[in-house]
C-alpha positions in Angstrom: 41.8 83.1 17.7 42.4 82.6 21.4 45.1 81.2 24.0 47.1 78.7 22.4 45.8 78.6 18.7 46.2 81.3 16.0 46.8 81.7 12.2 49.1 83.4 9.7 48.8 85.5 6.9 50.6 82.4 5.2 48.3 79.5 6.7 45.2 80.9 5.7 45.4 79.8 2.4 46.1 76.4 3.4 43.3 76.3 5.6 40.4 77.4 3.4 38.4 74.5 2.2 35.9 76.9 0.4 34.7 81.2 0.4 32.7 83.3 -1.8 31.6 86.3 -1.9 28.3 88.3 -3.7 27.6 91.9 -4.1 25.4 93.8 -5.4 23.9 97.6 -5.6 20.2 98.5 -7.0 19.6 101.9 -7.9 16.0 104.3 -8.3 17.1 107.8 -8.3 18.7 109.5 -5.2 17.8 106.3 -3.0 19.9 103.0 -3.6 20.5 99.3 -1.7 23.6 97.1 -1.3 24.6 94.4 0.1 26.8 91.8 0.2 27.4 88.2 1.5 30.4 86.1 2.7 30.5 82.7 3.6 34.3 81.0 4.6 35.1 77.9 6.1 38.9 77.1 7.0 39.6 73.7 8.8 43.3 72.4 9.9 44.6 69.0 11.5 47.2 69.5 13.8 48.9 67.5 16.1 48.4 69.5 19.7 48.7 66.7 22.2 52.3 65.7 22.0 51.7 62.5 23.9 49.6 60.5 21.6 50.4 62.7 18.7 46.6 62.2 17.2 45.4 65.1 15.3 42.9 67.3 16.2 40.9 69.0 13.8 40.1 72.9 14.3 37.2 74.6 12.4 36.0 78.1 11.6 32.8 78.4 9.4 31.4 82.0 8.8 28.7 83.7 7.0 28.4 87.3 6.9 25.0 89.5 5.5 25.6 93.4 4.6 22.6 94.8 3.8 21.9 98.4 3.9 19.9 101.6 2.5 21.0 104.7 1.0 20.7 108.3 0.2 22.3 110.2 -2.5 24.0 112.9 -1.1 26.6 114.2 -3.5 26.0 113.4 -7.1 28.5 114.9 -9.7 30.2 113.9 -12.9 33.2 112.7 -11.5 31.9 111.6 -7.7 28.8 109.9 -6.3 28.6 109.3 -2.8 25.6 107.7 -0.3 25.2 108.0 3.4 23.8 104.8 4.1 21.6 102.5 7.3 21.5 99.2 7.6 22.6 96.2 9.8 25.2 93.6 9.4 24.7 89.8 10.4 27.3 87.3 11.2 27.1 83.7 12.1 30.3 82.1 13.5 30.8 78.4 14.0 33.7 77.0 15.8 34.8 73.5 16.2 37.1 71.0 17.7 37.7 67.6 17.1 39.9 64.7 18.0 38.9 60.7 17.5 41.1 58.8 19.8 42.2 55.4 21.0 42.0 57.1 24.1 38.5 57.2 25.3 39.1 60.0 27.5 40.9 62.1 25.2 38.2 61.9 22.5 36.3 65.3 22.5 33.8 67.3 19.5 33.3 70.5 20.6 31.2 73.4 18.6 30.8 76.6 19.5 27.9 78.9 17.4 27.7 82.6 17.7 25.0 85.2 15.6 26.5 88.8 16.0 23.4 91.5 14.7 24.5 94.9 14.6 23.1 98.1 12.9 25.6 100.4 10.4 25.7 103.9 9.6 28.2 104.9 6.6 29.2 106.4 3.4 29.0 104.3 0.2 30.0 106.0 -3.3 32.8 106.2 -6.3 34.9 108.4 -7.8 35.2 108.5 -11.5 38.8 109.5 -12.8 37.9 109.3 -16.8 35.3 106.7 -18.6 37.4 103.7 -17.6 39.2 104.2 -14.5 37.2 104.6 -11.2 37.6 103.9 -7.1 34.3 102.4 -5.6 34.8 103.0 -1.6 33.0 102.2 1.5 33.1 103.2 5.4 30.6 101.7 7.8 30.6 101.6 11.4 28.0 100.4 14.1 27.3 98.3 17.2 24.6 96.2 18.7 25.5 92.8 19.8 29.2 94.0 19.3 30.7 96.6 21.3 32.1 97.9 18.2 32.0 97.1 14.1 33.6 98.5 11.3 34.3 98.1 7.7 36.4 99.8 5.6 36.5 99.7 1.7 38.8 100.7 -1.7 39.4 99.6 -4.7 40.3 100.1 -8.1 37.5 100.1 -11.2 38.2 99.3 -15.2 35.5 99.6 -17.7 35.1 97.5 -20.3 32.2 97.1 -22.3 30.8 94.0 -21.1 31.3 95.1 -17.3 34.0 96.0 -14.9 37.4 94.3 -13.4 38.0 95.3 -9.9 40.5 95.1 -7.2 40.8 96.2 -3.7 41.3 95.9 -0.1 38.5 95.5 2.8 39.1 95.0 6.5 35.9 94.3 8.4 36.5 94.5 12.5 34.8 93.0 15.2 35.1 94.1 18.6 32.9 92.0 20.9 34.3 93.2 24.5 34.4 90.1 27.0 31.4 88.7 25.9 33.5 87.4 22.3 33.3 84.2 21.1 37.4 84.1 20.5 
């Protein structure tokens, strides 16, 4: 996250006091919308002054907005795809905290960033038989960000009453020197 603090794979977890996550997709012939939101919010106590050995509490809060239009440009039985424009919006919230005896070592710190940024992608699925599918996604764009990108896959069952999915997404952020971490 910056000099001196970071996270693991294994910690996050443990950190995450609460995150969901809502999609959706509307359809009306060749055109279509999606979006999605995110919120997260991980907190931690950690001792980091050695001396007086009081915890400081560390914060991230997040909430992300995908929202973008779409054009149908390859429609078959077995594959669907949309190039797609829209924007991405995300809201950062950092904060530091540490209640001393200590006057003077006492500090609440909170740092807020909004990152806007337009997208240009693809969007679609491939169909395998009437059960299996892979939904994916690709989106890249800048604005506020030097550079942002998303990438999507996962896997689709059908069952009558809806779909079970799974799948990987890594969404990147590449704010230059002007970051918030």
């Amino acid at each position: 996250i910056g000099d001196g603090v970071s996270a693991s794979p294994e910690g996050y977890l443990e950190a995450l006091d609460m995150g969901f996550m809502l999609s959706g997709e509307t359809r009306n012939d060749q055109w279509s919308v999606i979006g999605d939101l995110i919120y997260l919010d991980f907190s931690t106590s950690k001792s980091v002054f050695e001396a007086t050995n009081t915890p400081t509490k560390l914060g991230l809060k997040g909430l992300l907005i995908n929202l973008a239009g779409g054009y149908t440009v390859i429609n078959t039985p077995n594959n669907s795809m949309d190039v797609i424009l829209g924007g991405r919006f995300f809201n950062a919230e950092v904060t530091t905290k540490r209640n001393s005896d200590f006057p003077l070592t006492s500090f609440d710190v909170k740092v807020e960033k909004n990152i806007a940024d337009a997208i240009v992608g693809i969007h679609g699925k491939y169909r395998f038989n009437d059960k299996w599918s892979m939904p994916y996604h690709f989106d890249i764009g800048g604005g506020d960000s030097d550079l942002t990108w998303q990438a999507a896959i996962s896997a689709n069952y059908a069952f009558s009453w809806g779909e079970l999915t799974g799948g990987f997404r890594h969404l990147d952020y590449d704010q230059g020197n002007n970051g918030l971490f």
